[in-house]
C-alpha positions as CSV (number, residue, x, y, z in Angstrom):
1,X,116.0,106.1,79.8
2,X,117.7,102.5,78.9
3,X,120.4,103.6,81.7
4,X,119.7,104.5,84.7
5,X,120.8,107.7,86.4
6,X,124.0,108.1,86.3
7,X,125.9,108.0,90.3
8,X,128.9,110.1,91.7
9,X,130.8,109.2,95.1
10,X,131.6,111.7,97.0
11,X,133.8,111.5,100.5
12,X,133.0,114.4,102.4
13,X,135.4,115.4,104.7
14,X,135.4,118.2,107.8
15,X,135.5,120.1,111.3
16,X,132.9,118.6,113.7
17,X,131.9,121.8,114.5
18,X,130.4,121.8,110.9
19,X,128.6,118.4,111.2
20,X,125.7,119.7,112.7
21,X,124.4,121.9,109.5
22,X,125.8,120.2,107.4
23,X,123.6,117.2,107.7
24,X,120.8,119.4,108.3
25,X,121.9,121.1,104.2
26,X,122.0,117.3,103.2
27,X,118.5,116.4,104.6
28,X,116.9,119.2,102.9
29,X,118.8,118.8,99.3
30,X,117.8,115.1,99.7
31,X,120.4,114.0,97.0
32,X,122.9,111.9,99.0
33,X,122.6,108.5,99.3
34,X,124.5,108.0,102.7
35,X,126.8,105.1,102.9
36,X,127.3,103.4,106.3
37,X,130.8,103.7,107.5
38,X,132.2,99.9,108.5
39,X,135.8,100.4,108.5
40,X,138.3,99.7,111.6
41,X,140.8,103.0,111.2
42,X,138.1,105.2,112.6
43,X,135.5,105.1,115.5
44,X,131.4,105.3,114.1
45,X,130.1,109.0,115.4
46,X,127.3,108.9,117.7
47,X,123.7,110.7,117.7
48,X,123.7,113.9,118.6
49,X,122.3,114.6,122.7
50,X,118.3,115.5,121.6
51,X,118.2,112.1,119.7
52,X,117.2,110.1,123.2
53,X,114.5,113.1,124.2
54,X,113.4,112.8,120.2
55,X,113.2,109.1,120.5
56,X,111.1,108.8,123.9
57,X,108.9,111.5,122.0
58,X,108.5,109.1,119.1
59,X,107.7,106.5,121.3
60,X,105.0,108.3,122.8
61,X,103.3,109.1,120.0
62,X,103.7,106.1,117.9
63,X,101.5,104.8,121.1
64,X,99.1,107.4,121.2
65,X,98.8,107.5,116.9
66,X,98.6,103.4,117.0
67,X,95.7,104.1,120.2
68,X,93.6,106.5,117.9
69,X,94.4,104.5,114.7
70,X,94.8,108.1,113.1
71,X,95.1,107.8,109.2
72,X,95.8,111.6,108.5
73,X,98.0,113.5,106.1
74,X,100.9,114.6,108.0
75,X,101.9,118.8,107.5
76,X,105.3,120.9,108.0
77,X,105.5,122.0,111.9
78,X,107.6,124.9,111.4
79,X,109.0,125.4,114.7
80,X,108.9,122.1,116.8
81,X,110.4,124.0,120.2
82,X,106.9,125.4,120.7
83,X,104.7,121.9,120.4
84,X,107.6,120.8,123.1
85,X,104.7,122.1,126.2
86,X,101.5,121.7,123.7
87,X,102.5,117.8,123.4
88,X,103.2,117.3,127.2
89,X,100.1,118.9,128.5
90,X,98.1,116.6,125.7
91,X,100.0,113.4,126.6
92,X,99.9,114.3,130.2
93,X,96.0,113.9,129.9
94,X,96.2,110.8,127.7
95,X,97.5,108.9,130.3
96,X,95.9,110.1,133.4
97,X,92.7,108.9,131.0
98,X,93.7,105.7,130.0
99,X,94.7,105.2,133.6
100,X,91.0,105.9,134.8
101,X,89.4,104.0,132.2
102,X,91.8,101.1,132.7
103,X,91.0,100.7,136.7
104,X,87.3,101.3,135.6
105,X,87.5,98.2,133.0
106,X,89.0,96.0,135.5
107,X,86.5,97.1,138.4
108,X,83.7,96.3,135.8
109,X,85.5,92.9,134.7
110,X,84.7,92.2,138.3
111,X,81.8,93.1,138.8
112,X,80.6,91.0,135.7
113,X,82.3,88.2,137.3
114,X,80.2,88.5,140.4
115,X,77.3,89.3,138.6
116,X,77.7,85.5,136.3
117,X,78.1,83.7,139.6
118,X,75.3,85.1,141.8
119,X,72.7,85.9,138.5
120,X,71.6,82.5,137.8
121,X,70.8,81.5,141.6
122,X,68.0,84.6,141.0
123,X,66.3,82.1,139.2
124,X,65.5,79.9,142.4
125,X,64.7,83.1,144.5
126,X,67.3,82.9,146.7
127,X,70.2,85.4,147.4
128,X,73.4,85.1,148.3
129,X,72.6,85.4,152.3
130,X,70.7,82.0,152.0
131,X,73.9,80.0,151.1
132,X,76.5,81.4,154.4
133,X,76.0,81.1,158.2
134,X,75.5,77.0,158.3
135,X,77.8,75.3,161.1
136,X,75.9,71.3,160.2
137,X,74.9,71.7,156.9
138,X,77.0,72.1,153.8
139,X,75.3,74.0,150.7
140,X,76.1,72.5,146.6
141,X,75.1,75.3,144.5
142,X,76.1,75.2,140.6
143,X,75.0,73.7,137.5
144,X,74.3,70.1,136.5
145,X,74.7,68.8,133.1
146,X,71.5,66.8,133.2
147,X,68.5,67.6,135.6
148,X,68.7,66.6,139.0
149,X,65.2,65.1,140.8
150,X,64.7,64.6,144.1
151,X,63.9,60.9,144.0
152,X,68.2,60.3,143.6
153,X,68.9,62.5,146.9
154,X,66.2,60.5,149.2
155,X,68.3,57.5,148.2
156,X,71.0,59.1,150.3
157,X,68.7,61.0,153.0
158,X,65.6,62.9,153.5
159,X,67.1,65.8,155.3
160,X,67.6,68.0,152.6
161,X,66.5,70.9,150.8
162,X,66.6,71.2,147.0
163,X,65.9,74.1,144.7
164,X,66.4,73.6,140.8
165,X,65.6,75.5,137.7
166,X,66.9,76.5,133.8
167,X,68.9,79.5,133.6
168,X,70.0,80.4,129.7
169,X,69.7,76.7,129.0
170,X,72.0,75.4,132.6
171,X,70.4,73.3,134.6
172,X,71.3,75.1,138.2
173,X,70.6,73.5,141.7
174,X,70.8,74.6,145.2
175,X,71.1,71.6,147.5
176,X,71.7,72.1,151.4
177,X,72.6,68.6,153.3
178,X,73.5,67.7,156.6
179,X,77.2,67.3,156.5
180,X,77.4,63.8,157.8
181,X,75.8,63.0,154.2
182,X,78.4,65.3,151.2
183,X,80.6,62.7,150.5
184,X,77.8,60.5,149.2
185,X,75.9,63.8,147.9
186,X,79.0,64.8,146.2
187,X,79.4,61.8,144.6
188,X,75.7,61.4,142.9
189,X,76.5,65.2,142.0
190,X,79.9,64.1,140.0
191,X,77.9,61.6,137.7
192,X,75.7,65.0,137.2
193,X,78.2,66.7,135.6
194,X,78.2,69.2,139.0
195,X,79.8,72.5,138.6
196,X,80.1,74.6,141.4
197,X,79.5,78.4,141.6
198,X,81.1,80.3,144.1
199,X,80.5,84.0,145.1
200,X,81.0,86.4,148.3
201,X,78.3,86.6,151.0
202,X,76.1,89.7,151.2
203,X,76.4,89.4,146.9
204,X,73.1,91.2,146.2
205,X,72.4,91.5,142.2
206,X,70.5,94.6,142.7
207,X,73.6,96.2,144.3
208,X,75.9,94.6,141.8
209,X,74.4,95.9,138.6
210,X,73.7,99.2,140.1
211,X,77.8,99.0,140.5
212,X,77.8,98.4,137.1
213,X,75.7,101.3,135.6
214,X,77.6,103.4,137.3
215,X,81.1,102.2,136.2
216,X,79.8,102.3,133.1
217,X,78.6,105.6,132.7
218,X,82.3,106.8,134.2
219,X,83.8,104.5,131.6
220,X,81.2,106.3,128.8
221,X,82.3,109.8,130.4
222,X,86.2,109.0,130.0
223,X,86.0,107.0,126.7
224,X,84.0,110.2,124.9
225,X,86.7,112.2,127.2
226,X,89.3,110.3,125.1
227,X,87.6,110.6,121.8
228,X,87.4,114.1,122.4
229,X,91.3,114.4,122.6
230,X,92.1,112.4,119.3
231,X,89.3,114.7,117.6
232,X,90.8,118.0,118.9
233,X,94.3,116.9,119.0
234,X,95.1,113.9,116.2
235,X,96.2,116.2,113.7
236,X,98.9,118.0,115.5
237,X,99.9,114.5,116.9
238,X,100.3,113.3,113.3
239,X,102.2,115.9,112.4
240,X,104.4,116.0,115.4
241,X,105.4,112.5,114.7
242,X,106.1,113.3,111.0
243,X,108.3,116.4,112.0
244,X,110.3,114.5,115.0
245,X,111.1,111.2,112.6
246,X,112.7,113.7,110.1
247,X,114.2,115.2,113.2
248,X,115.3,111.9,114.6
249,X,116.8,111.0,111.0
250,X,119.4,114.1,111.3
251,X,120.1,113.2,114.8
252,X,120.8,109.5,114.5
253,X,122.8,110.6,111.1
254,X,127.0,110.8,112.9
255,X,125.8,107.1,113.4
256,X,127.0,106.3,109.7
257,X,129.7,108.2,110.1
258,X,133.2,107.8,110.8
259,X,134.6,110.6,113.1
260,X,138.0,111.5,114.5
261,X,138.3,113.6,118.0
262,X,138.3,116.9,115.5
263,X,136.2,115.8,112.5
264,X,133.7,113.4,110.5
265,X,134.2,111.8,107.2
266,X,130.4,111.3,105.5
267,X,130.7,109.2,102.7
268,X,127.4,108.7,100.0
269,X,126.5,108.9,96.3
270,X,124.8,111.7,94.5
271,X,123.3,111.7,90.7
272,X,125.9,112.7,88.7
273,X,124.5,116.1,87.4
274,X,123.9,117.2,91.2
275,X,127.1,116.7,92.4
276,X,128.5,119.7,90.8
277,X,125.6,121.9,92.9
278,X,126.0,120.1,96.3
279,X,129.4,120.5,95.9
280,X,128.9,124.4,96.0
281,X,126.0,124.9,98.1
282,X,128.0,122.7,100.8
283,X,131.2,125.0,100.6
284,X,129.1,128.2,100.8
285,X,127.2,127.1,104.2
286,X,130.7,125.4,105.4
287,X,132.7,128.5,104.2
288,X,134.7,126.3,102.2
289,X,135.8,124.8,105.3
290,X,135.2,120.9,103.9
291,X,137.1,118.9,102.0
292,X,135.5,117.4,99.0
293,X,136.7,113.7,97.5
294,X,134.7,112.3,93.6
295,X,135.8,108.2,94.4
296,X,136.0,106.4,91.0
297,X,134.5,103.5,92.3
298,X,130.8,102.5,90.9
299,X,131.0,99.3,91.2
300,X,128.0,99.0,93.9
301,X,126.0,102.4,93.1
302,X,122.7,102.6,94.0
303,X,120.0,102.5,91.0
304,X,117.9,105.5,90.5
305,X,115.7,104.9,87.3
306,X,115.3,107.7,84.7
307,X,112.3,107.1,82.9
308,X,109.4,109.6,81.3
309,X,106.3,109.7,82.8
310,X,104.6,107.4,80.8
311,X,106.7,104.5,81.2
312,X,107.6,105.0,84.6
313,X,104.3,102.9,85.8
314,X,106.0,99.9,84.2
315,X,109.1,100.0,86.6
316,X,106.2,98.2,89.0
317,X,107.5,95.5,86.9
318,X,111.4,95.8,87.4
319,X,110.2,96.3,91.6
320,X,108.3,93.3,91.6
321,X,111.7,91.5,90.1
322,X,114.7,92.9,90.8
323,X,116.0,96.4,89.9
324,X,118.8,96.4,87.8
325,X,122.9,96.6,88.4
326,X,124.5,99.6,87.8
327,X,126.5,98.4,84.6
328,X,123.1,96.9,83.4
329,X,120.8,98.4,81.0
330,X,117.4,99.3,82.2
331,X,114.5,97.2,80.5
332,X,112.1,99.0,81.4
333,X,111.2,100.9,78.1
334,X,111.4,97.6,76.7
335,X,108.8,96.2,78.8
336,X,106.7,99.1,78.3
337,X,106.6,98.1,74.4
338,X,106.6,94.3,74.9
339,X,104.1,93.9,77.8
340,X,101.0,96.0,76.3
341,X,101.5,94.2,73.1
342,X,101.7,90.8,74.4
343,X,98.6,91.2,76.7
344,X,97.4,93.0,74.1
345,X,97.6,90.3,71.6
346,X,96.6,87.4,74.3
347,X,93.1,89.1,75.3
348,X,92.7,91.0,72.2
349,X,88.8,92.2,72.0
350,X,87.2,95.5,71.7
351,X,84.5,94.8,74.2
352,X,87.1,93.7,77.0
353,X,89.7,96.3,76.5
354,X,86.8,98.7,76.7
355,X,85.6,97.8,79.7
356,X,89.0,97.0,81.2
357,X,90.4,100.4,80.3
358,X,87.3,102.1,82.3
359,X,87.9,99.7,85.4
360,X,91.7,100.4,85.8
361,X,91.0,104.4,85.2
362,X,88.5,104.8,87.8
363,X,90.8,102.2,90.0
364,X,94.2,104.0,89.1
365,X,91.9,107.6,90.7
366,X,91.9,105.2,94.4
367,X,95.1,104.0,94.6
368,X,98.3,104.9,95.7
369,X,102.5,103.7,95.7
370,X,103.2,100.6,93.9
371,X,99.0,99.1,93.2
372,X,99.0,102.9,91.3
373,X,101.8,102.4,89.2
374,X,99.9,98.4,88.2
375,X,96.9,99.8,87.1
376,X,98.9,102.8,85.0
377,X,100.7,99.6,82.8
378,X,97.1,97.9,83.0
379,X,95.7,101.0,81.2
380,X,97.8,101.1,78.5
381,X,97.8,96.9,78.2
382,X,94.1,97.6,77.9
383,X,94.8,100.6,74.9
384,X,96.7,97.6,73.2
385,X,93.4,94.8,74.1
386,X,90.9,97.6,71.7
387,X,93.7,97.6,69.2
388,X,94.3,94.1,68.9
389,X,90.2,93.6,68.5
390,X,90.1,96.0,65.6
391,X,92.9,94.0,64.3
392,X,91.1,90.5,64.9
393,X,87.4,92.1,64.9
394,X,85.9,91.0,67.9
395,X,84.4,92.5,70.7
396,X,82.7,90.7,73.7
397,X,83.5,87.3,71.1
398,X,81.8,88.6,68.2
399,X,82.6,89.3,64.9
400,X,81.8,92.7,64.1
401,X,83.9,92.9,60.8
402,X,83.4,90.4,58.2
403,X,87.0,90.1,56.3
404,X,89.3,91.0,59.3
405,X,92.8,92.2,59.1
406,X,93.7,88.4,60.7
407,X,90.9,86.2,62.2
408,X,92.6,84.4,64.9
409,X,89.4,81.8,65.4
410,X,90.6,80.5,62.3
411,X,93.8,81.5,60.9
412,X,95.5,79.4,63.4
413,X,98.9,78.4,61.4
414,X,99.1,82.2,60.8
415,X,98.7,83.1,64.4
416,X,100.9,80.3,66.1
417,X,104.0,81.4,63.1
418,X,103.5,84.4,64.6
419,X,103.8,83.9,68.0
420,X,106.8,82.1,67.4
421,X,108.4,84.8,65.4
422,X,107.5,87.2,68.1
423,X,109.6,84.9,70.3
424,X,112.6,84.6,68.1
425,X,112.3,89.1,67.9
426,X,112.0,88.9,71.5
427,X,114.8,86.8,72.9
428,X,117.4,87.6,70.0
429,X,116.9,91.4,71.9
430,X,117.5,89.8,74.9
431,X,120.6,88.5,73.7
432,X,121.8,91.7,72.1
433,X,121.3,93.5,75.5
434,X,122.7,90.9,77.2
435,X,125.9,91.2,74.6
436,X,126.1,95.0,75.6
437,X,125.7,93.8,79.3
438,X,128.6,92.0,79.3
439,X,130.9,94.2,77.2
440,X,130.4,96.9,79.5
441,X,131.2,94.6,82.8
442,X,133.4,92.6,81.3
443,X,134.5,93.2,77.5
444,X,134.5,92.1,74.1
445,X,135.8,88.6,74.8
446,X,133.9,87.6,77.2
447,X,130.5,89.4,75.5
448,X,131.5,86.9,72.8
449,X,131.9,84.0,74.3
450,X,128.8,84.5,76.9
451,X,126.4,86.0,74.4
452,X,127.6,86.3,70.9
453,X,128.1,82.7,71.0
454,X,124.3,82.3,71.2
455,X,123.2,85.0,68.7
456,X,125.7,82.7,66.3
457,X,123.8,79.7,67.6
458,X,120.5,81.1,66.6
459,X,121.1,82.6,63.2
460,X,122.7,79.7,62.3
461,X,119.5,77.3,63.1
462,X,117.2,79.8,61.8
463,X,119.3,79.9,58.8
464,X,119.1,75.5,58.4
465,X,115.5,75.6,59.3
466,X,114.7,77.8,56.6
467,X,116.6,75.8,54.1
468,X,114.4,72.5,55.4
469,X,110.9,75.0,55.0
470,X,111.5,77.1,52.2
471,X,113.9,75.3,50.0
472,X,116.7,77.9,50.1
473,X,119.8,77.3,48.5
474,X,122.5,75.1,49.9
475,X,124.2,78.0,51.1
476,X,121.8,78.4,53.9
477,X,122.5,75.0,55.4
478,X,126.3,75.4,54.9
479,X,126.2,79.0,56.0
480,X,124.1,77.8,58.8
481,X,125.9,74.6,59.8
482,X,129.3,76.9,60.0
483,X,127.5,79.3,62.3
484,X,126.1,76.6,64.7
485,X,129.4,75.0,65.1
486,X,131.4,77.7,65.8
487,X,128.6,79.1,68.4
488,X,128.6,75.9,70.0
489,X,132.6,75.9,70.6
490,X,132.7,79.5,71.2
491,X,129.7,78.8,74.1
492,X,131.6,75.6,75.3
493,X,134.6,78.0,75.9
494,X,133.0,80.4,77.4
495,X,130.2,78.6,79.7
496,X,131.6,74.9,80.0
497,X,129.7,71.8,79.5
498,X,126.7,74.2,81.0
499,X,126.6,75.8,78.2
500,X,126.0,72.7,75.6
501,X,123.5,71.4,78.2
502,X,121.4,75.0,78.0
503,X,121.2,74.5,74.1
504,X,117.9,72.7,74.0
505,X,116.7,75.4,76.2
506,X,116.7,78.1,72.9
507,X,114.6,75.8,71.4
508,X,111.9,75.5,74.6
509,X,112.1,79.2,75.0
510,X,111.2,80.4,71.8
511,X,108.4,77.5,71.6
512,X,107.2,79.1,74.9
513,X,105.7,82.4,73.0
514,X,103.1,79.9,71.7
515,X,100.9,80.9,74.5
516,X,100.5,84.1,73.1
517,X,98.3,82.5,70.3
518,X,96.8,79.7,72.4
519,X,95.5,81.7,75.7
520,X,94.5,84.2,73.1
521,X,92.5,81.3,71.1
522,X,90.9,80.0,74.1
523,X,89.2,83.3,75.4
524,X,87.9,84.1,72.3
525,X,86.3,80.4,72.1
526,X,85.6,80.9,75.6
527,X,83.4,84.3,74.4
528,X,81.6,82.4,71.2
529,X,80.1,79.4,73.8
530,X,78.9,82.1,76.4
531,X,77.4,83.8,73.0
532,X,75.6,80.9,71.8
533,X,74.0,79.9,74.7
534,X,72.7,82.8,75.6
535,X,71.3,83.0,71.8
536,X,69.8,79.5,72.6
537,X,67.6,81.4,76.1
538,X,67.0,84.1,74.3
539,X,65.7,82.5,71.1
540,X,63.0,80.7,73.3
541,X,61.8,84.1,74.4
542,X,59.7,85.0,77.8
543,X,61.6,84.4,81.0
544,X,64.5,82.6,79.4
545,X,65.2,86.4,77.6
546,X,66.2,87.5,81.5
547,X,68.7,84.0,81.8
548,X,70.0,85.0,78.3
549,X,71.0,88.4,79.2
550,X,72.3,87.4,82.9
551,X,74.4,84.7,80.9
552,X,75.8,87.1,78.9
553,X,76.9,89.4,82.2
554,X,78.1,86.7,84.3
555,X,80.0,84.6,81.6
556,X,81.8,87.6,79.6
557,X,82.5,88.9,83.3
558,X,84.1,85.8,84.1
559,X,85.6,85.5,81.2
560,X,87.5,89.4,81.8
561,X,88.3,87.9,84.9
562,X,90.0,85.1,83.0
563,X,91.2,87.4,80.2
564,X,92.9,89.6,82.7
565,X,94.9,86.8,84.8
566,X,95.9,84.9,81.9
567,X,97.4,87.6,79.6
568,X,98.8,89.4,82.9
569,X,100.7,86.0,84.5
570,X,101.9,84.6,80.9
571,X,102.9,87.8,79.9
572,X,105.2,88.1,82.9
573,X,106.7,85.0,82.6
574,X,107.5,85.7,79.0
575,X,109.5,88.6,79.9
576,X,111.2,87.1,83.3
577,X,112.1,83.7,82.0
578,X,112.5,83.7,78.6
579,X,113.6,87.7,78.4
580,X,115.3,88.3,81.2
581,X,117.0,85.1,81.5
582,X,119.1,86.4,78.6
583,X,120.6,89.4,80.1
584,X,119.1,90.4,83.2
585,X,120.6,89.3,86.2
586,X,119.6,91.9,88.7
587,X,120.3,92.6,92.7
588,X,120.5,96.8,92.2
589,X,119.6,98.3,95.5
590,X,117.3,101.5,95.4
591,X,118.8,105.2,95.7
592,X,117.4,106.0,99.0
593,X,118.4,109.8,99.3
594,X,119.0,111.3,102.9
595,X,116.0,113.3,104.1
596,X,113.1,111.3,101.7
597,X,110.4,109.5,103.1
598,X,111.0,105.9,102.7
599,X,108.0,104.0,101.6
């Protein structure tokens, strides 16, 4: 639980004529984390020859699944040689359907294009026929951004015929001219804003949307055609994609191999209490014809966590960070005590956590993956909010006890002491892990130097400072003085002038924890103005009892809102800055075992 699982290497090493069920064993035990071969002594194998037919499969139906937007549970194909003709014959008629409706769209795209150049002229009762066949004249036919009057065209000539009228709010004209006179007509047009409109002779609208109904109902008959085929056939299409990716995955496998012209060397890690049974399965489907090698190397392992269920929801935490080295200890438990308790503390009311608690369990019932494993912390941070309220009293910001257990509206010195003495709990922890951290990786020297030298640094300045408050004897501020001075030399061995230029940062750290007392303090006094004025409405009776009572919604809904962000960012920072800076450093890469699903 404060380790994570613990990793074995294992160099596998055999006949190629073995490879081929072997990695199918290994995909189905998924229990090896597979290690890409990038040495120079031996060539990388290569996929085996159904990977490309496998691939252009994938291909296919990544289209076809992407086409349908299918969101399906994929299922188990038992035998994928038999969906080899099912899946042709249904992609066969995919295509040959897209096909039609695509040469149907663009044939309708056209036919709306005609249809927007001829349609407005129907507005001046001409057709298309009326604008072709002239040897003398020329014809302007278009739009005009302002309208067009005859008086400005018998400044030119008199010879002319001129049609106008408003289409969807365009001014369109049709002007025919002698063709001695367009030059000077096409200037007056130009300060007209003219637009021309050009279409084919023998256009005719009726004709053209007639076209059109018909293209559309073929485009209606293929689409439902279409729609037909992902209803009957999505399903298997899901799950044919689901089968062939685990399929691909053993194919593609001799690609992080290394192989010889006679055999393969496969090289991964296995949790520790498995490698003993994959050993022995292995050699019975192998006939102990493979050569098994434990390496004592862990130093880059990959991290498995090994938590019980009720604390795994708060490795979301560790995920959203970093997940831990191997020779690193796994905070997660810890978080799962600290986290609750400080958002706990922070938003601490009966009324909210109440009302949180029902949100995140009817949330945590809709969601999936990593958003699941939020609300799941978020519940049990909201256990600790009704705790904390019983503690301090209050629910939706009043007091329902009189004399409670601490009354943190008033007892303000009591609640920033101990906010501070959370602090000083919290990151003298975080050096003790860090000590063990760096004992393990390093040993006792260094764990002194880089951590004890701290702890010393600490004690000794809680030891002085409690001399100044309390009046202790002198022996705290000798005691203490000794233990500063030799942290502080012990630290300037071990970390440099760094080191002495961190020191001021103990102090700002444990400082830092006041916010547990002061976002606390300002929900609560958030809650007791909301409270009041509504009291004020209501008091006054009639309508303003309706604006007390939506008052009372809206600002203690808000103020959740509030209650919920605050608690949840401060609380993280308090555990990845101040914590975690004091043993945590991180950069574990996740045990992805050979044959899961990787989200």
């Amino acid at each position: 639980m404060i380790k994570t699982q613990r990793m074995s290497r294992i160099r596998i090493t055999g006949p190629k004529n073995n490879m081929k069920k072997l990695i199918g064993e290994l995909h189905s035990l998924k229990l090896m984390h597979l290690i890409d071969y990038k040495g120079k002594d031996f060539e990388t194998g290569n996929s085996f020859a159904e990977a490309e037919q496998v691939s252009d499969k994938l291909v296919k139906l990544r289209s076809m699944i992407s086409h349908f937007n299918l969101d399906l549970k994929p299922r188990i194909i038992k035998d994928l040689k038999v969906c080899n003709g099912k899946f042709s014959e249904i992609h066969l008629k995919y295509m040959e359907l897209n096909q039609e409706i695509s040469v149907l769209t663009e044939e309708k795209s056209l036919l709306n294009s005609k249809k927007q150049s001829i349609e407005p002229f129907s507005s001046l009762n001409l057709n298309s026929n009326h604008f072709f066949g002239f040897n003398s004249i020329t014809v302007f036919k278009g739009t005009v951004k302002k309208p067009l009057t005859e008086q400005e065209i018998k400044q030119i000539t008199n010879e002319f015929e001129f049609f106008s009228s408003v289409y969807k709010g365009k001014n369109i004209i049709a002007l025919f001219i002698p063709n001695k006179n367009k030059e000077k007509i096409h200037l007056l047009l130009s300060e007209y804003g003219f637009n021309e409109l050009n279409f084919e002779e023998n256009s005719d609208l009726n004709q053209i949307n007639s076209e059109l109904n018909s293209v559309e109902k073929k485009l209606s008959s293929f689409n439902s055609q279409l729609n037909s085929l992902k209803e009957k056939e999505g399903q298997f299409l899901v799950d044919l994609e689901y089968n062939l990716e685990k399929e691909n995955e053993k194919l593609e496998a001799p690609l992080k191999f290394a192989v010889t012209l006679n055999a393969f060397v496969i090289d991964g890690w296995v949790p520790e209490k498995k490698a003993k049974e994959i050993k022995e399965k292995l050699k019975v489907l192998t006939k102990d014809k493979i050569f098994f090698e434990e390496l004592k190397d862990k130093k880059n392992a990959p991290i498995a966590m090994d938590n019980p269920s009720m604390v795994k929801p708060f490795q979301f935490f560790l995920n959203l960070y970093s997940l831990p080295k191997y020779t690193e200890l796994d905070p997660t438990f810890l978080v799962f005590i600290t986290f609750p308790l400080f958002f706990g503390f922070m938003l601490g009311d009966v009324g909210y956590g109440i009302v949180t608690l029902l949100a995140f369990i009817f949330l945590r019932g809709k969601l999936k993956g990593e958003a699941r494993l939020l609300v799941s912390s978020l519940i049990v941070a909201s256990l600790a909010t009704i705790f904390f309220g019983f503690i301090f009293g209050e629910a939706f910001g009043f007091e329902f006890v009189e004399h409670p257990i601490l009354n943190r509206a008033h007892d303000l010195n009591t609640m920033l002491l101990i906010s501070i003495l959370v602090g000083i709990i919290h990151i003298t922890f975080g050096y003790i892990i860090g000590f063990y951290n760096v004992l393990i990786q390093h040993g006792l020297k260094e764990a002194v130097l880089e951590k004890g030298s701290w702890l010393m640094i600490e004690a000794g300045g809680l030891l002085v400072l409690s001399e100044m408050i309390l009046g202790m004897t002198s022996f705290g501020n000798i005691a203490g003085g000794l233990l500063l001075f030799l942290g502080i030399v012990l630290l300037f061995k071990g970390e440099g002038v760094q080191g002495i230029i961190e020191l001021p940062a103990i102090l700002s750290n444990t400082l830092s924890y006041a916010r547990l007392f002061a976002v606390g303090l300002a929900s609560v006094k958030l809650a007791v103005i909301i409270n009041e004025f509504a009291t004020e409405f209501f008091n006054q009776g009639g309508i303003f009892i309706v604006a007390s009572v939506l008052i009372l919604l809206l600002g203690h809904f808000v103020n959740i809102l509030l209650g919920l962000i605050g608690p949840f960012l401060h609380s993280l920072r308090l555990h990845y800055v101040e914590f975690f800076g004091k043993f945590y450093k991180g950069g574990g890469k996740p045990f992805l075992p050979f044959g899961v699903e990787k989200n």
